[in-house]
mmCIF file of the N, C-alpha and C atoms, coordinates in Angstrom:
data_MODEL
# 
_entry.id   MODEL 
# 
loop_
_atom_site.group_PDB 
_atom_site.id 
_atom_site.type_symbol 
_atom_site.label_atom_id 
_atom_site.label_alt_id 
_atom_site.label_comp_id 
_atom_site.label_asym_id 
_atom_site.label_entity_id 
_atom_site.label_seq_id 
_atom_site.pdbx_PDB_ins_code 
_atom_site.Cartn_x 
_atom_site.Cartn_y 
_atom_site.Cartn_z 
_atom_site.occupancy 
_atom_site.B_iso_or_equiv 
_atom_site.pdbx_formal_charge 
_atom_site.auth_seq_id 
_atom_site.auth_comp_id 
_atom_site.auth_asym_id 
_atom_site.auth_atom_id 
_atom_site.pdbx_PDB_model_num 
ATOM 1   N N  . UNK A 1 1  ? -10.791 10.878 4.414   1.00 0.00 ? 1  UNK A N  1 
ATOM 2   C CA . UNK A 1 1  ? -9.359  10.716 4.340   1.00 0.00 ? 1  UNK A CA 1 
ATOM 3   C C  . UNK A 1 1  ? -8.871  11.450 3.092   1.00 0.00 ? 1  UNK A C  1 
ATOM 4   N N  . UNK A 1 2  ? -7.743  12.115 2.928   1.00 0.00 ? 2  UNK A N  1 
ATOM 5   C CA . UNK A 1 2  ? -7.484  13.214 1.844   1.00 0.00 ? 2  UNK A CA 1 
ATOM 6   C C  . UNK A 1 2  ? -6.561  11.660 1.180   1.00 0.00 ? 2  UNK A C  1 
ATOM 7   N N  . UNK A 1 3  ? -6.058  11.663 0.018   1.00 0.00 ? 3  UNK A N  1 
ATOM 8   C CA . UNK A 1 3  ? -5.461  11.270 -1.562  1.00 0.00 ? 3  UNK A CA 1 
ATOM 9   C C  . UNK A 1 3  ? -3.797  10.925 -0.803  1.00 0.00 ? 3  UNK A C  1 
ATOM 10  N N  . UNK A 1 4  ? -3.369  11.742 -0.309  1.00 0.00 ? 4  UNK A N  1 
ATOM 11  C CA . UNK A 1 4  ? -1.652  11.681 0.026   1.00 0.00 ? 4  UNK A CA 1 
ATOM 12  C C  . UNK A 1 4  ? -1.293  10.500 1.136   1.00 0.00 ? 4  UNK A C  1 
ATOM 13  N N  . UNK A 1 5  ? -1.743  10.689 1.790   1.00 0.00 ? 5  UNK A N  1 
ATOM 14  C CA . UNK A 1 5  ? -1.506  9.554  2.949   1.00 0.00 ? 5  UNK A CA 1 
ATOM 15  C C  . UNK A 1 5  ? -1.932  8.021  1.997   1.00 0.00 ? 5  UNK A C  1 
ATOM 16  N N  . UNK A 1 6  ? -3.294  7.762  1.760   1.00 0.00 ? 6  UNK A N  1 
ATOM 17  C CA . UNK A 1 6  ? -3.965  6.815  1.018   1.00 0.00 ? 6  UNK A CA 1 
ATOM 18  C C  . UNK A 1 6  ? -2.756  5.946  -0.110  1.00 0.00 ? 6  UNK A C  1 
ATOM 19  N N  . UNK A 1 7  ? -2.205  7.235  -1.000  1.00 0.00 ? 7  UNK A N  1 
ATOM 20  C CA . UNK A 1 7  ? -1.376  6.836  -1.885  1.00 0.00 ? 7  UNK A CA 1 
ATOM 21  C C  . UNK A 1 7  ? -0.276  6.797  -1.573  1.00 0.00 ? 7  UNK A C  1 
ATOM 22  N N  . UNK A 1 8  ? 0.110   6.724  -0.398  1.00 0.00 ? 8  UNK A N  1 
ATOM 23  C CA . UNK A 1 8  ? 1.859   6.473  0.110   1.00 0.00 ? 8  UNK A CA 1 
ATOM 24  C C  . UNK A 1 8  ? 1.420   5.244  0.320   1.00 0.00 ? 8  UNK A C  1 
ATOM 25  N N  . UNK A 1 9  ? 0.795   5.025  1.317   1.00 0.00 ? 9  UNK A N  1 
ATOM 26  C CA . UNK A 1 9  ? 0.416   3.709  1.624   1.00 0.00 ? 9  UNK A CA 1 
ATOM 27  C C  . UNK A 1 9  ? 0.234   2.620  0.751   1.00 0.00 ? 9  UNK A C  1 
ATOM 28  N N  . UNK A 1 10 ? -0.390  2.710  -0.068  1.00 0.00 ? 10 UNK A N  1 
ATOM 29  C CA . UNK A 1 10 ? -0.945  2.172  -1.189  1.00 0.00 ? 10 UNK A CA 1 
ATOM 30  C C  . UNK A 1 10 ? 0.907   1.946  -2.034  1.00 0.00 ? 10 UNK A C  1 
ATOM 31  N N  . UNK A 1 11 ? 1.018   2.675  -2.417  1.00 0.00 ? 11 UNK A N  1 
ATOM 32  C CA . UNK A 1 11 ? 2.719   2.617  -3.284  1.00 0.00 ? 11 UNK A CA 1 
ATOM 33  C C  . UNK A 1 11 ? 3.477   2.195  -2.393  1.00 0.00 ? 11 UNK A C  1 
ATOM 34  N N  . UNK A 1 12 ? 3.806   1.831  -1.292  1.00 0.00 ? 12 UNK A N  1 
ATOM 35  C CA . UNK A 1 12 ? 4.516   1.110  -0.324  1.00 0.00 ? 12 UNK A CA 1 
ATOM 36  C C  . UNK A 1 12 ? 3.827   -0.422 -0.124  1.00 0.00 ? 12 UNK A C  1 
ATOM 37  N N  . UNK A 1 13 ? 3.156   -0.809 -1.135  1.00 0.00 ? 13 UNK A N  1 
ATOM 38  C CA . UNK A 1 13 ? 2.526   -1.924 -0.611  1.00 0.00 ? 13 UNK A CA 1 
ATOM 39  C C  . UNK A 1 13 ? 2.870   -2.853 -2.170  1.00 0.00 ? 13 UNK A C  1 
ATOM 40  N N  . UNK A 1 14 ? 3.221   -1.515 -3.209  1.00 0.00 ? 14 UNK A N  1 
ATOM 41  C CA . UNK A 1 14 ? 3.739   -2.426 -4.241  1.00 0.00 ? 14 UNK A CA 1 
ATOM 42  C C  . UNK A 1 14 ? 4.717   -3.566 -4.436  1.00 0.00 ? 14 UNK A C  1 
ATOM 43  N N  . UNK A 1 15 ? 4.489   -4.787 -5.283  1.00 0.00 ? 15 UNK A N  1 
ATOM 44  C CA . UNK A 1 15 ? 5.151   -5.680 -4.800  1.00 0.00 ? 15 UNK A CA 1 
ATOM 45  C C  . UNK A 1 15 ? 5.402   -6.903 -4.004  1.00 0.00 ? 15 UNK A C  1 
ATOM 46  N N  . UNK A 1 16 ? 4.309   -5.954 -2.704  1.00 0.00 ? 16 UNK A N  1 
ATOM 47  C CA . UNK A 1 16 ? 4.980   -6.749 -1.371  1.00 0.00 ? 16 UNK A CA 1 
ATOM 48  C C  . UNK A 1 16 ? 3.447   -8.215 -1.112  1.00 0.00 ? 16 UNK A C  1 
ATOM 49  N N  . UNK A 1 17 ? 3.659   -8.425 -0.066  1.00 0.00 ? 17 UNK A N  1 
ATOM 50  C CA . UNK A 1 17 ? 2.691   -9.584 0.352   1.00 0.00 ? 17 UNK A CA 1 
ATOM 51  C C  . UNK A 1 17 ? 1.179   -8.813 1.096   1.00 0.00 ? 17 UNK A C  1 
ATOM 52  N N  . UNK A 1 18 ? 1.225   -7.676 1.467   1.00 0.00 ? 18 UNK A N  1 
ATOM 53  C CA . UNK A 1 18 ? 0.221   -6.568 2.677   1.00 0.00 ? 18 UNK A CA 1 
ATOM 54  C C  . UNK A 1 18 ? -0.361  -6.763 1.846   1.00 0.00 ? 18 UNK A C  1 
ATOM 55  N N  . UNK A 1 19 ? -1.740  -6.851 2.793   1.00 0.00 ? 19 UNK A N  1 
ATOM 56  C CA . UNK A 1 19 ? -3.320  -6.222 2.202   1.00 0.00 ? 19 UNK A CA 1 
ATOM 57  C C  . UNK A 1 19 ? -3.045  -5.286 3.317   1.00 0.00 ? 19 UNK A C  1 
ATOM 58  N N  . UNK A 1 20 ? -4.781  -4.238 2.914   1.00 0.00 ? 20 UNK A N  1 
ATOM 59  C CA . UNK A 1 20 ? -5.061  -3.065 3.217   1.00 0.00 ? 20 UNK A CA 1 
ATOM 60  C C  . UNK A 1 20 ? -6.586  -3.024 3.084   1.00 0.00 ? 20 UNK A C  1 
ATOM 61  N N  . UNK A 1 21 ? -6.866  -3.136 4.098   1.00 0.00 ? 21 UNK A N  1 
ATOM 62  C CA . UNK A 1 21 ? -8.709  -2.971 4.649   1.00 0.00 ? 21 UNK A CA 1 
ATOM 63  C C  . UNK A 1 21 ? -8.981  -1.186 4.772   1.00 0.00 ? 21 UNK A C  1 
ATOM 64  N N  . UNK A 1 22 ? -9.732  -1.222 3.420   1.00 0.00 ? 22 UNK A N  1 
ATOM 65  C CA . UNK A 1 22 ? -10.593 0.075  3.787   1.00 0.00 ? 22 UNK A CA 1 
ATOM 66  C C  . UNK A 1 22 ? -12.082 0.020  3.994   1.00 0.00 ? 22 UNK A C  1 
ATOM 67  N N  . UNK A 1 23 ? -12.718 0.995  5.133   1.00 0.00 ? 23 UNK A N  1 
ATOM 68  C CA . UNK A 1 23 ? -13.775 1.625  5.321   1.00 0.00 ? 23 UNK A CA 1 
ATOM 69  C C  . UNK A 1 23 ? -14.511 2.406  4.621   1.00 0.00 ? 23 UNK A C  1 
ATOM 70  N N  . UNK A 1 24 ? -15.514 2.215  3.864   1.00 0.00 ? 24 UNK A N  1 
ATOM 71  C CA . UNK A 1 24 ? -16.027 3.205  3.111   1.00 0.00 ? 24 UNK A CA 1 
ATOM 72  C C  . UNK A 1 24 ? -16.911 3.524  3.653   1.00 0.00 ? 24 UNK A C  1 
ATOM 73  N N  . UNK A 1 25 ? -17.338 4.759  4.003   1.00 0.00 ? 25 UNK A N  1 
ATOM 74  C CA . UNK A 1 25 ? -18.321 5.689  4.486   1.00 0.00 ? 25 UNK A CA 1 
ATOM 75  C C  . UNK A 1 25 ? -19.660 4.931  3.701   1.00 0.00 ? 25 UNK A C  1 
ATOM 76  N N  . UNK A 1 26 ? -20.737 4.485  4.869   1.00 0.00 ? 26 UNK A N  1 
ATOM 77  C CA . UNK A 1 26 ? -22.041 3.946  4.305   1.00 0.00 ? 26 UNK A CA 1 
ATOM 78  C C  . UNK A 1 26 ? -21.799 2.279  4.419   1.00 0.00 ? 26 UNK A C  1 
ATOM 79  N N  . UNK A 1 27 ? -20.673 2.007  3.955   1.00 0.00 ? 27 UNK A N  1 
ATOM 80  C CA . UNK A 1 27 ? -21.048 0.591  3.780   1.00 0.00 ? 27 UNK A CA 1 
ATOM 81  C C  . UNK A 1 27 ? -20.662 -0.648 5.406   1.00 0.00 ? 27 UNK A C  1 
ATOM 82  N N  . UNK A 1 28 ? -21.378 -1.527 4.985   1.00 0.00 ? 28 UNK A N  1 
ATOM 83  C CA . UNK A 1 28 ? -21.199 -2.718 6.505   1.00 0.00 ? 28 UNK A CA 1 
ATOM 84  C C  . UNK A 1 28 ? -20.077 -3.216 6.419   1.00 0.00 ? 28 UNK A C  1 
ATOM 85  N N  . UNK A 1 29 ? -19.571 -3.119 4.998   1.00 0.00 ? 29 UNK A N  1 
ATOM 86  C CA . UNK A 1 29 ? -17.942 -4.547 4.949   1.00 0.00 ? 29 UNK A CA 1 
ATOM 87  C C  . UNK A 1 29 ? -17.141 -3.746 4.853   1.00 0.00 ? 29 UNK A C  1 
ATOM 88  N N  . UNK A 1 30 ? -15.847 -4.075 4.765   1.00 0.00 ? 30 UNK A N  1 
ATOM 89  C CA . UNK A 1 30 ? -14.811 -3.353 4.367   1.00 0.00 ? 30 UNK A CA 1 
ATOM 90  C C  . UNK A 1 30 ? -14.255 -3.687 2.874   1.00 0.00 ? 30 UNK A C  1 
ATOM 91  N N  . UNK A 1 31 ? -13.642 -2.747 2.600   1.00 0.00 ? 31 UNK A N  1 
ATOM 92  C CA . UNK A 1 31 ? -12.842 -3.330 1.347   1.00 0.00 ? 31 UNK A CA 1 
ATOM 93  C C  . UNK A 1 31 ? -11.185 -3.786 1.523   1.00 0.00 ? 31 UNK A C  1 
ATOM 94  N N  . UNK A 1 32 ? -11.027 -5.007 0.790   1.00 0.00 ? 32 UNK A N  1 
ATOM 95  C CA . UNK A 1 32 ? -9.565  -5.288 0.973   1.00 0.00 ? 32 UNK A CA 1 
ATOM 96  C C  . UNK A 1 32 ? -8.629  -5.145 -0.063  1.00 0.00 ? 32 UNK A C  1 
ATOM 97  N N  . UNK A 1 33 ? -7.503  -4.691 -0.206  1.00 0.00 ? 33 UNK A N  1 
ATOM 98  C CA . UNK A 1 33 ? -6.740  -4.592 -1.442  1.00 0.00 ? 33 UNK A CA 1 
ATOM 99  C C  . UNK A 1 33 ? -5.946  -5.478 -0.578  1.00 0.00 ? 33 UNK A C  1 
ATOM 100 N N  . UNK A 1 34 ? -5.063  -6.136 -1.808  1.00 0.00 ? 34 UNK A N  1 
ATOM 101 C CA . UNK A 1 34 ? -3.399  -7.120 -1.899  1.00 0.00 ? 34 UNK A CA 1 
ATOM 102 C C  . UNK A 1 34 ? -3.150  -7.276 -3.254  1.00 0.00 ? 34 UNK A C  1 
ATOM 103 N N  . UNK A 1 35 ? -2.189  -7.271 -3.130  1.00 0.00 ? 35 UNK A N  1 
ATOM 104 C CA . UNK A 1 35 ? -1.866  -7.661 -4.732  1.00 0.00 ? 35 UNK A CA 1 
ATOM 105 C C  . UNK A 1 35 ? -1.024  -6.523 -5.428  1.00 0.00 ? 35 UNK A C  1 
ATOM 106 N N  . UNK A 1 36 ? -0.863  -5.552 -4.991  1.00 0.00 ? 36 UNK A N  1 
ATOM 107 C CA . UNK A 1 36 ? -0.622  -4.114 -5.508  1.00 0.00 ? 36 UNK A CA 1 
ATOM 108 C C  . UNK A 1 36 ? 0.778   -4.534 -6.496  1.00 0.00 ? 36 UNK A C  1 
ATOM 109 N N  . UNK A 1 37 ? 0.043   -3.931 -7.344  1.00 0.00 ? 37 UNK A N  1 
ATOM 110 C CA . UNK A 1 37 ? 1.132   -3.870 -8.629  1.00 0.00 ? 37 UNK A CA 1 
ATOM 111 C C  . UNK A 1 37 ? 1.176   -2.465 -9.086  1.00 0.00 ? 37 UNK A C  1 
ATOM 112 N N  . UNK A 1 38 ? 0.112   -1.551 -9.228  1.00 0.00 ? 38 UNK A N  1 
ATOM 113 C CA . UNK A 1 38 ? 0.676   0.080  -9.462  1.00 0.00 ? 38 UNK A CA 1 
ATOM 114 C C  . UNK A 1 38 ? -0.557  0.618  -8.850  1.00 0.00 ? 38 UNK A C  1 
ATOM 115 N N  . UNK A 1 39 ? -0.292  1.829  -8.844  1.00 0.00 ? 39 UNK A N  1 
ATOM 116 C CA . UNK A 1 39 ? -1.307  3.387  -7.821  1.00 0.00 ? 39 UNK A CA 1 
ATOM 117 C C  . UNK A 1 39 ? -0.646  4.396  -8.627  1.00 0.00 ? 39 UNK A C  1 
ATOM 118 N N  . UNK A 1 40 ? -1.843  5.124  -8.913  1.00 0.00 ? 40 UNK A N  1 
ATOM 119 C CA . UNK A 1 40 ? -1.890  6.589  -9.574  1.00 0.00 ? 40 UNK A CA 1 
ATOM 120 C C  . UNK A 1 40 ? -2.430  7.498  -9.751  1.00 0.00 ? 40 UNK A C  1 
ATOM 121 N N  . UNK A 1 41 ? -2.502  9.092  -9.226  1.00 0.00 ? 41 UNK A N  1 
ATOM 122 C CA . UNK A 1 41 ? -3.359  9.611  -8.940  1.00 0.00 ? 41 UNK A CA 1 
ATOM 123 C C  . UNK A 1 41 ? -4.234  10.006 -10.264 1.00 0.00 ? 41 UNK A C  1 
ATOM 124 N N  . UNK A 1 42 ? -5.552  9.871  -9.935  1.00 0.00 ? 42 UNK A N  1 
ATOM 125 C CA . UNK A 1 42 ? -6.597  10.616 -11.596 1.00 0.00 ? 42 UNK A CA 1 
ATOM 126 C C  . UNK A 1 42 ? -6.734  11.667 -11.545 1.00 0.00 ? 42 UNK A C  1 
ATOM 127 N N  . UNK A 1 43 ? -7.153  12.147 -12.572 1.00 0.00 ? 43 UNK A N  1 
ATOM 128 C CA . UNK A 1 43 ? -7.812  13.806 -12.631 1.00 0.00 ? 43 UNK A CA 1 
ATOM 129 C C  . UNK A 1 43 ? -8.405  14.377 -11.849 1.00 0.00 ? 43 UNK A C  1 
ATOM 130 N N  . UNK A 1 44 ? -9.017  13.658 -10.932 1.00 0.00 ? 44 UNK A N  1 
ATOM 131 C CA . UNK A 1 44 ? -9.990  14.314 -9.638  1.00 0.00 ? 44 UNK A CA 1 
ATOM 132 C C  . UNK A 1 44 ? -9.223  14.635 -8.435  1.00 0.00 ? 44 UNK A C  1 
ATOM 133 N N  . UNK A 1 45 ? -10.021 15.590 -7.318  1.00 0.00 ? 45 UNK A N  1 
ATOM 134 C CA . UNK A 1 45 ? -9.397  15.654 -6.536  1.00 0.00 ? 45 UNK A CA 1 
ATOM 135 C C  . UNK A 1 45 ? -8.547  14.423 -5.355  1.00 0.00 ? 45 UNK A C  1 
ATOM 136 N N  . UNK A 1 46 ? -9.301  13.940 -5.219  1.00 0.00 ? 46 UNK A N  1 
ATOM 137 C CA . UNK A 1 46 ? -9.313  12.911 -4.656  1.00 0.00 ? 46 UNK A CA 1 
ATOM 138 C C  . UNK A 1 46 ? -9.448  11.008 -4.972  1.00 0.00 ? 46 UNK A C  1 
ATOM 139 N N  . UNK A 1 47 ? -9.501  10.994 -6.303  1.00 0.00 ? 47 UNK A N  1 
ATOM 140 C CA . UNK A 1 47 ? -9.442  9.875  -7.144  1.00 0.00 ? 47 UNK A CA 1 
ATOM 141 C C  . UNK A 1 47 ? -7.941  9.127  -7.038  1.00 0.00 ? 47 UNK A C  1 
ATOM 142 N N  . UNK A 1 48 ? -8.015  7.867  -7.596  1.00 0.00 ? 48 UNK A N  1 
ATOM 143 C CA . UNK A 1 48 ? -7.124  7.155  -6.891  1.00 0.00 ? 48 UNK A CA 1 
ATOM 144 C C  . UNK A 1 48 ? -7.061  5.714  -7.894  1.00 0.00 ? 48 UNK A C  1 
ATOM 145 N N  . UNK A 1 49 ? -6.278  5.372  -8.588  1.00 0.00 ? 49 UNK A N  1 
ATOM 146 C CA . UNK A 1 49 ? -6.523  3.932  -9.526  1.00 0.00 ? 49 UNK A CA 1 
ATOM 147 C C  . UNK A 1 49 ? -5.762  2.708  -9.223  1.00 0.00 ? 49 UNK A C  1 
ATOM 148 N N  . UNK A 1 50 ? -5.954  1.608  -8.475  1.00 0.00 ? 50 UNK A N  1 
ATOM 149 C CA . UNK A 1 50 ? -5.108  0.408  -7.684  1.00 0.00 ? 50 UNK A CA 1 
ATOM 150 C C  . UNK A 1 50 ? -5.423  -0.371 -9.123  1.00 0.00 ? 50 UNK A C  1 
ATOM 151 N N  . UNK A 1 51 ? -4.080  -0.705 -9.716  1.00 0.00 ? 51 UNK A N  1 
ATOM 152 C CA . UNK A 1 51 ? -4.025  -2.069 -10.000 1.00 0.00 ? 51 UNK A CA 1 
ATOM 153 C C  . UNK A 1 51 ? -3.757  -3.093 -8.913  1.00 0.00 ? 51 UNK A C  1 
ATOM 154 N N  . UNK A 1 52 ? -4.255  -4.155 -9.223  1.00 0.00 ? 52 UNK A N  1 
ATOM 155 C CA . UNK A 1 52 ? -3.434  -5.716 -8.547  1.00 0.00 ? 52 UNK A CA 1 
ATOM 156 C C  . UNK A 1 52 ? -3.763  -6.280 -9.314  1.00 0.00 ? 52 UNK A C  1 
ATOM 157 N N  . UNK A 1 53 ? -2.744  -7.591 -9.038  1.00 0.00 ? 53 UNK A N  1 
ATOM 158 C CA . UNK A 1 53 ? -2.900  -8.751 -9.662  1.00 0.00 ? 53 UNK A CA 1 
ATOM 159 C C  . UNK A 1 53 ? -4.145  -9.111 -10.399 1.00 0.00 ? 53 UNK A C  1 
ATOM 160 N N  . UNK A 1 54 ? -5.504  -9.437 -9.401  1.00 0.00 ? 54 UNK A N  1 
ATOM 161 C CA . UNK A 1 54 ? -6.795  -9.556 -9.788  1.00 0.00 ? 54 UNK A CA 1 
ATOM 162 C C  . UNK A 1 54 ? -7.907  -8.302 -10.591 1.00 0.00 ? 54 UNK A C  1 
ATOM 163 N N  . UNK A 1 55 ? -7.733  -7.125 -10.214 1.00 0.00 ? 55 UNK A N  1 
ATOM 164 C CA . UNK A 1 55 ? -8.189  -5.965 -10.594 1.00 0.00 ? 55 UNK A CA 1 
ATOM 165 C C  . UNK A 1 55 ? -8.066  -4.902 -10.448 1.00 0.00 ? 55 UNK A C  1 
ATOM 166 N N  . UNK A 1 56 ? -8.610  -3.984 -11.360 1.00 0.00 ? 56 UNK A N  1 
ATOM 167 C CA . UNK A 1 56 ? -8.766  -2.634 -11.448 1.00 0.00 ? 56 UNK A CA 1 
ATOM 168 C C  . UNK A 1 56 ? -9.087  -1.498 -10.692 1.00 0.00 ? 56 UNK A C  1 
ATOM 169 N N  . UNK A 1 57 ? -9.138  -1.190 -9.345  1.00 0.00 ? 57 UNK A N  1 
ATOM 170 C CA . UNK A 1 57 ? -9.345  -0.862 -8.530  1.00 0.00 ? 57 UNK A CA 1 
ATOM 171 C C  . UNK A 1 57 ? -9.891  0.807  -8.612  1.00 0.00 ? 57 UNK A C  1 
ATOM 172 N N  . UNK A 1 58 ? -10.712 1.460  -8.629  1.00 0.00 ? 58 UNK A N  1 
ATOM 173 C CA . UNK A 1 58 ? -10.839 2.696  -8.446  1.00 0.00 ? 58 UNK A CA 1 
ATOM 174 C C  . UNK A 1 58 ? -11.391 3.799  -7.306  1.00 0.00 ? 58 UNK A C  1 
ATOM 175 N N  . UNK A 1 59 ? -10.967 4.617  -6.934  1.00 0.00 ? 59 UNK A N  1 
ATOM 176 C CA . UNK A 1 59 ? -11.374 4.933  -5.295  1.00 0.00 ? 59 UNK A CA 1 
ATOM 177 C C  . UNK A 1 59 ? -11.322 6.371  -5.248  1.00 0.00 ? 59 UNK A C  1 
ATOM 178 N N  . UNK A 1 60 ? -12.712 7.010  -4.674  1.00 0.00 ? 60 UNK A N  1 
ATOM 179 C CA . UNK A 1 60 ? -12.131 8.115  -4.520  1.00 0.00 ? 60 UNK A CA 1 
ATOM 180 C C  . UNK A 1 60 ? -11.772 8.150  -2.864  1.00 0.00 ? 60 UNK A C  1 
ATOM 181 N N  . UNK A 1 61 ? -10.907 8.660  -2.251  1.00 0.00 ? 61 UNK A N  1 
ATOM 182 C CA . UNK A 1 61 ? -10.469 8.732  -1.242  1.00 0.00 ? 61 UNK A CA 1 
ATOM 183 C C  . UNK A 1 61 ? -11.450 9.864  -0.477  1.00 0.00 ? 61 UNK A C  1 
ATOM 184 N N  . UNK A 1 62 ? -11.733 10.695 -0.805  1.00 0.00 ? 62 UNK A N  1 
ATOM 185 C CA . UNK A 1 62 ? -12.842 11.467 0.443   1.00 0.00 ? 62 UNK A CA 1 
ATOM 186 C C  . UNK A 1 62 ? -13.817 10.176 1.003   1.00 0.00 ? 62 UNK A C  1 
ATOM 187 N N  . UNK A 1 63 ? -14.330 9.031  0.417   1.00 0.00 ? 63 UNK A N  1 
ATOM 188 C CA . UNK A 1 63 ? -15.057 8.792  0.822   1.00 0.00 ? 63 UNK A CA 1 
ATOM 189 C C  . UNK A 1 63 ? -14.547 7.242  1.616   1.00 0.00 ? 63 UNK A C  1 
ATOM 190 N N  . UNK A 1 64 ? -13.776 7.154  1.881   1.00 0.00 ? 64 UNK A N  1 
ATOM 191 C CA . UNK A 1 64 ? -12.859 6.320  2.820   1.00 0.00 ? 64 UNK A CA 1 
ATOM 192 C C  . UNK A 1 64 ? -12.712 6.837  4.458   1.00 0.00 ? 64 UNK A C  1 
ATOM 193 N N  . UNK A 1 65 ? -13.735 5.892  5.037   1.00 0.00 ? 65 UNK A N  1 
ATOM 194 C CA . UNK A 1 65 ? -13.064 6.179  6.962   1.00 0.00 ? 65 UNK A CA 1 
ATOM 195 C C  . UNK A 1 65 ? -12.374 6.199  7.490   1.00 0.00 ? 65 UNK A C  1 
ATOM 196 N N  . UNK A 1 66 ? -11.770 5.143  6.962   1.00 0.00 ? 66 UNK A N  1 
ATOM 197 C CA . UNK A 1 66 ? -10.609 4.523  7.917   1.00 0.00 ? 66 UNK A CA 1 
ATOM 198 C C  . UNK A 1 66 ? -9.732  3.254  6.972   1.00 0.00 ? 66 UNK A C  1 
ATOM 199 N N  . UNK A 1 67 ? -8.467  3.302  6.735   1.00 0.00 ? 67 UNK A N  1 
ATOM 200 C CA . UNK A 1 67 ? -7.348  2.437  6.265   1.00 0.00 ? 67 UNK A CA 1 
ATOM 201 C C  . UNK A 1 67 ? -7.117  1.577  7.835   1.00 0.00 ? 67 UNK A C  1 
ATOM 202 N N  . UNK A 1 68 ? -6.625  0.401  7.463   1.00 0.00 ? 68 UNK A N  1 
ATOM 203 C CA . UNK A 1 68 ? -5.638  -0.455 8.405   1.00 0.00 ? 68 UNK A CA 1 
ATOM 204 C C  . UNK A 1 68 ? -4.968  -2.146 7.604   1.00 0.00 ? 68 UNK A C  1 
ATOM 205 N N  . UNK A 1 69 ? -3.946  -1.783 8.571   1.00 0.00 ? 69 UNK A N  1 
ATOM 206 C CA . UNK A 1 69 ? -3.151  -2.739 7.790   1.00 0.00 ? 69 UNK A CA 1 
ATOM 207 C C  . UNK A 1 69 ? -2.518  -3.661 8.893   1.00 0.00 ? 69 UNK A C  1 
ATOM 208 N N  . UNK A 1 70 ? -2.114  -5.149 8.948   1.00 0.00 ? 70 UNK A N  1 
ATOM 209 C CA . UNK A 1 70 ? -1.742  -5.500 10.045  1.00 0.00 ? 70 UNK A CA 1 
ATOM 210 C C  . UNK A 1 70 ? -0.367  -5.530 9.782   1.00 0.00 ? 70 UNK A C  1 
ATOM 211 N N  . UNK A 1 71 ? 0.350   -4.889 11.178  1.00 0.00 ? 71 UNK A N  1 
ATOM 212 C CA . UNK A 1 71 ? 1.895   -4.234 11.560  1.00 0.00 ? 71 UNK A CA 1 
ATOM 213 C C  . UNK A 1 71 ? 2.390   -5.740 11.475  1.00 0.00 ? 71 UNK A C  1 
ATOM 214 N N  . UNK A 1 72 ? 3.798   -5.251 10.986  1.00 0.00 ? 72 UNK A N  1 
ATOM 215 C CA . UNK A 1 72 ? 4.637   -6.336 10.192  1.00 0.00 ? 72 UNK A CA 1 
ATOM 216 C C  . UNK A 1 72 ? 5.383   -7.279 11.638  1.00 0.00 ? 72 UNK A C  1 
ATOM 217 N N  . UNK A 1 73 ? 5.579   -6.021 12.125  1.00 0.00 ? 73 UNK A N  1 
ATOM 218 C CA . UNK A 1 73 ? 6.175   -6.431 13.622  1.00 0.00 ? 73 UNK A CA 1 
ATOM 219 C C  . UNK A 1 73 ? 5.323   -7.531 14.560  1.00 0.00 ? 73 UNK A C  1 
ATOM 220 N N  . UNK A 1 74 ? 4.228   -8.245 14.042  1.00 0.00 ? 74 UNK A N  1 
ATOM 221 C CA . UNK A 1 74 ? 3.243   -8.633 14.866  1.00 0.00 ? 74 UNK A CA 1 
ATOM 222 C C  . UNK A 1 74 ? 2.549   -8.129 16.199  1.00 0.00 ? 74 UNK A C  1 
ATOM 223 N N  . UNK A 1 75 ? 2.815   -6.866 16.762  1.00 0.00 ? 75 UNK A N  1 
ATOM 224 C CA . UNK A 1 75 ? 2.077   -6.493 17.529  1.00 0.00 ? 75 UNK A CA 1 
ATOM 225 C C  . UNK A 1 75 ? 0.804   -6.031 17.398  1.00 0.00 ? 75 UNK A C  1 
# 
């Protein structure tokens, strides 16, 4: 997954109540973010820094499968 999409998403979530289940390439679980309080891109190509509430979050985004989030609309 490329940095731009990742971080819209991610900055649209500031604030709000959404989590956001990511896939990381290799692993069995997913990862969940909530809490989003700031997103900012790092020095790398593809690097990525989530605050929330609870922690520090750091990500590089190439190595992410797949994002999902459950639609607000309940469908």
């Amino acid at each position: 997954m490329e940095r731009g999409p990742l971080l819209r998403i991610l900055k649209d979530m500031v604030g709000t109540d959404r989590e956001l289940d990511l896939v990381i390439s290799g692993e069995s679980a997913h990862l969940e973010i909530r809490n989003v309080e700031d997103v900012f891109e790092l020095h790398s190509s593809q690097g990525l820094q989530v605050t929330t509430r609870q922690n520090l979050i750091w990500i590089d985004a190439s190595h992410v499968a797949a994002a999902y989030q459950a639609r607000e609309d309940g469908r």
